[in-house]
N, C-alpha and C positions, 0 to 999 in steps of 0.2 A: 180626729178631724179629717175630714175628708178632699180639702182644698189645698193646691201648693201654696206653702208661706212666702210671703215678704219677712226674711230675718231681718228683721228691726225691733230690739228689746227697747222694753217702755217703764218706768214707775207708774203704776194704779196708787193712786194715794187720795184720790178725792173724788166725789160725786155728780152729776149735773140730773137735775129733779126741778120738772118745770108741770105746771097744773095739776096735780095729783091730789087725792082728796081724800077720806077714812074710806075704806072697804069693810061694807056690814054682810055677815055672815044673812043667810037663809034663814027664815022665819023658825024653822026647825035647829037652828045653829051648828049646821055643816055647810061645807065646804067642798064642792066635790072639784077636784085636782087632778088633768085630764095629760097626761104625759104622752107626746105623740113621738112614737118610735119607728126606726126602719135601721135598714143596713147601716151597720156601720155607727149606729150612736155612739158619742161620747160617755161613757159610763158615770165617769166622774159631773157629769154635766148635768144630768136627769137623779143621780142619785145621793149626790149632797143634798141637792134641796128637796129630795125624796125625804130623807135622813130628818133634813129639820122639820119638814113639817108632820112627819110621823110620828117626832118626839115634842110637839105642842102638849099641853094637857091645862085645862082649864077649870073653872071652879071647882075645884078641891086640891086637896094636895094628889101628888102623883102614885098612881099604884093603890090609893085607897080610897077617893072618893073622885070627884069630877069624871071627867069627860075628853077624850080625843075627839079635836073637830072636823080636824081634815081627812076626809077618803080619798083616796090614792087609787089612779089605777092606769093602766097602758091602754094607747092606744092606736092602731094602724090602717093601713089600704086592706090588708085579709090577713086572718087569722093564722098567721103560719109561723115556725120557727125563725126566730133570726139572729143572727150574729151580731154583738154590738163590739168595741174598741175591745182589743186582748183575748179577743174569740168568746167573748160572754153568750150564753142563749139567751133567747129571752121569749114564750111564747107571749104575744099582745093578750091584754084582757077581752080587750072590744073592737071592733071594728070601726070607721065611721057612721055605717047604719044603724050599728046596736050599742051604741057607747051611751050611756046615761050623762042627763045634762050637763057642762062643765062649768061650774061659776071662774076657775082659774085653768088654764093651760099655759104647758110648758113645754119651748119648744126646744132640747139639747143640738148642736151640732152631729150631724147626720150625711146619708146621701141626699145627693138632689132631691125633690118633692116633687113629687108627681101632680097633672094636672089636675087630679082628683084630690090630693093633699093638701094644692091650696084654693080650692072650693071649699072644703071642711072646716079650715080658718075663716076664709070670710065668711063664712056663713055662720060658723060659732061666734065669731068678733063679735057681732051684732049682740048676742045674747049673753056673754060673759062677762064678770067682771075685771077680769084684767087675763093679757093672752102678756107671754114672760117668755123671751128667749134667751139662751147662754151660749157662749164663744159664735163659732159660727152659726149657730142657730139660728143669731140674725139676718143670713144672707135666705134663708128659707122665708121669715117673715117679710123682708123690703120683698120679694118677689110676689107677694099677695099683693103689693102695691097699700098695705096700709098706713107701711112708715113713710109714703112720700110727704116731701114738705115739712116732713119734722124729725125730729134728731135722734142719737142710735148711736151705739157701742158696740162693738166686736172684739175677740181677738188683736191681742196689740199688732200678731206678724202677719195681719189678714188687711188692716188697715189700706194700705194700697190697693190693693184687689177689690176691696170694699168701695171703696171711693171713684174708682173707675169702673167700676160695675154699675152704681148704685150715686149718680150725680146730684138727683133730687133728693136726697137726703141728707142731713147736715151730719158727719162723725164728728164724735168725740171723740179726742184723745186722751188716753193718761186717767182715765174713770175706772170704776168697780161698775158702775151700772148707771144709767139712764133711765128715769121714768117719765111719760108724757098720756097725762090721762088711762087712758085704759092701756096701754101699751109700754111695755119695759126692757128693756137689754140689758143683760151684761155681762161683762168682759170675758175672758177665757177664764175656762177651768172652776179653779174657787170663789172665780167672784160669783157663780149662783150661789153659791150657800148665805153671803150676802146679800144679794137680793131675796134670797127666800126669807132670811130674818127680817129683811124689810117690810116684806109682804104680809107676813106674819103680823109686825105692829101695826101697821095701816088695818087688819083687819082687828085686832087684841090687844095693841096697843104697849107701849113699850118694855112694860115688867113685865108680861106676857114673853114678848120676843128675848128680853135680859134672860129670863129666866131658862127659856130652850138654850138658851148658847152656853148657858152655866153647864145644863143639866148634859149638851153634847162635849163640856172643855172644851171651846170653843171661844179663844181669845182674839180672833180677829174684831177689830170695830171698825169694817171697813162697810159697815151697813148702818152705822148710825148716821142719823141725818140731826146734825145742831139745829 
């Protein structure tokens, strides 16, 4: 993470999910999953819910018949090497110019966004199914200005910062993640791999997303929604 913290620890133990509705895959039944990366990403942030949604697998059993839905791929301001948290490379797949459609993007905690990074959000928002940010990744997304007026999750020790940054938007405290229509947060760290299982059943529906988290041992249920 690239922000000074507010050391303030928090329980994650419950949800806030306000107008959200089934996400239907592409007529072709993919997903294409638009990971925007720069200096400094979160590793854990972009590659949990890399992780879950690579290990989807659908009408058939796994490894011998069905199908993987989701494509996966990176994307940045230019095509260049770059360093993510613990000195990770990472060349981007695509740029903004040449990045093929995204139905889902996902925004990990990162450096600042350039004013060209968040023109590529709004301008994807428009045409996507759902744009999904994890820990501070949120502070990248309220900067587009699309979470104003409505509600959002960060990082428990970012909270402060968040809130006095970021007035016109309502924090949650004490969440795994926030979804508000086409727009979702959530909290530091591992709570994206919760959201991604989310994301997952909203588009496959719940023995769909059970079934990833068996198949990753993945006993958190902090992405089940009663």
């Amino acid at each position: 993470m690239t922000l000074a913290p507010q050391n303030k620890a928090i329980q994650l133990d419950h949800l806030d999910v306000a107008g959200v509705d089934e996400l239907v895959p592409s007529a072709d039944g993919r997903v294409n999953v638009s990971v925007l990366i720069s200096e400094g990403a979160t590793v854990i942030d972009f590659c949990g819910p890399w992780e879950v949604f690579q290990d989807v697998w659908i009408d058939g059993p796994r490894n011998v018949s069905g199908r993987a839905p989701f494509r996966l791929f990176t994307v940045a301001e230019r095509r260049e090497l770059l360093r993510a948290s613990g000195g990770l490379q990472i060349m981007p797949d695509f740029t903004f110019g040449d990045a093929p459609y995204p139905h889902l993007i996902m925004i990990p905690a990162q450096s600042r966004p350039s004013e060209a990074t968040l023109a590529w959000l709004c301008a994807a928002h428009e045409r996507c199914d759902l744009m999904m940010s994890i820990c501070t990744g949120a502070f990248i997304l309220a900067r587009t200005g699309l979470l104003t007026g409505r509600s959002a999750t960060t990082h428990h020790e970012f909270y402060e910062l968040f809130e006095s940054n970021f007035a016109e938007i309502d924090l949650k405290r004490g969440v795994r993640f926030v979804e508000q229509g086409k727009l979702a947060t959530a909290g530091g760290l591992s709570s994206g791999i919760d959201l991604a299982l989310r994301v997952v059943e909203r588009y496959f529906g719940r023995d769909v997303a059970q079934a990833t988290a068996d198949y990753m041992e993945y006993e958190g249920t902090g992405w089940v929604v009663s």
